[in-house]
C-alpha positions, 0 to 999 in steps of 0.5 A: 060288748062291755068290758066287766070289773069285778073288786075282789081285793077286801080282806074278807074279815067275816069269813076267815073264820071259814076260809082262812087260807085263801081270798074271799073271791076263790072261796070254794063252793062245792069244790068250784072256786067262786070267782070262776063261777062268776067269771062263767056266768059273764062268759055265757052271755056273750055280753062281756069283751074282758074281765077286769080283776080288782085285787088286793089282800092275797092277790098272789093267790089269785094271779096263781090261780089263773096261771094254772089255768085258763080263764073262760074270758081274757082277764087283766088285773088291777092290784091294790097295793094299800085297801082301797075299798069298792070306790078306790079299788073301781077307779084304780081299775079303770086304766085297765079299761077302754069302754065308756060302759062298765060293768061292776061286780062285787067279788062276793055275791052274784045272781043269774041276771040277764046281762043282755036285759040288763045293759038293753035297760040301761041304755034305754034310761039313758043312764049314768049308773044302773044298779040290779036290785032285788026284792027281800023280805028282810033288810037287817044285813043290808041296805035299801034302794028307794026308787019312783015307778019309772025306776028312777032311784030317790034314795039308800037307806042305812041297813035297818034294825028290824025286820022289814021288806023292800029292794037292796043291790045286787052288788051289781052296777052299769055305770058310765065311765064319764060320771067317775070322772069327778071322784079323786082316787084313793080309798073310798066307797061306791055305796056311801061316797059315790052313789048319794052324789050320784042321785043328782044324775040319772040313777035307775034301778033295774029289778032282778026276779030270779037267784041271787047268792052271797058267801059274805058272812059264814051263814050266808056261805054256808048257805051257799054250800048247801044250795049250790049255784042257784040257776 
């Protein structure tokens, strides 16, 4: 069992145009709150002993939201009183924690990943952080992650401008607490200040073969309207 963080505190610029009452992590998808889905799919693989949730912009909303209702995992909060960004807002969270392995999730996309493959894969590698990677045919709004046959990760690329193939992150990570230990706190970032320190380390890729959505921009959650939960 693992203990799961989830950073949902950014403002979500992008999709206020769409949802401008609420956080981007209770974006509605077809009805169903998008932090209660992702918070289901960690409780179905039995993998996951607690959510932590990394909030900040509109948190009252969230804190609400499940004072109204139970939650499918015991949940413990971390606020974010100033933005933190991912880095900031991961070791701030992580007095909320007592594992040596966390998972982190990004608040605004998910995919159906095998948690029990996942954390399996990670220990065999005797990693420090392994990040789920996924195969897209079209890079142009994110980033790549380079990595040798083995899966050992060699390098992230800056989003391209043109339209070419390769893996980028699922937006989700096992990292081993102690690796964190020597980043300061305060605002920061996990992909560009924490990962190309981290190379030195062992950094795995694990590749994800089935669905994967994100509700980060208001194509992409449209997208998401109109396909629903990809299972």
């Amino acid at each position: 069992m693992v203990e799961a963080i989830i950073l949902a505190g950014g403002l979500g610029t992008r999709l206020a145009s769409v949802v401008p009452t609420l956080p981007k992590a209770l974006a509605p998808i077809r009805g169903k709150p998008f932090l209660d889905t992702m918070l289901e799919r960690l409780a179905q693989s039995k993998m996951i002993a607690k959510a932590v949730l990394a909030i900040g912009y509109r948190s009252d909303a969230i804190l609400r939201h499940y004072e109204e209702r139970s939650a499918p995992l015991p949940l413990a909060y971390s606020i974010e009183i100033e933005p933190l960004g991912t880095g900031g807002a991961l070791l701030h969270a992580l007095s909320q924690t007592e594992g040596k392995t966390l998972l982190v999730l990004n608040g605004d996309c998910f995919c159906n990943l095998f948690y029990s493959d996942f954390i399996s894969y990670h220990s065999s590698k005797n990693a420090d952080l392994t990040l789920a990677v996924l195969h897209s045919n079209d890079l142009r709004r994110f980033g790549s992650v380079e990595f040798t046959d083995e899966g050992r990760i060699t390098r992230f690329q800056e989003k391209s401008q043109e339209k070419t193939a390769g893996y980028l992150s699922a937006g989700i990570y096992l990292i081993e607490r102690e690796v964190l230990s020597s980043f300061a706190n305060g605002p920061c970032s996990i992909e560009t200040d924490f990962f190309p320190k981290l190379l030195a380390k062992n950094m795995y890729a694990y590749i994800h073969k089935g669905s994967f959505l994100d509700i980060g921009t208001p194509q992409s959650y449209q997208l998401a309207q109109q396909t629903g939960w990809i299972t």
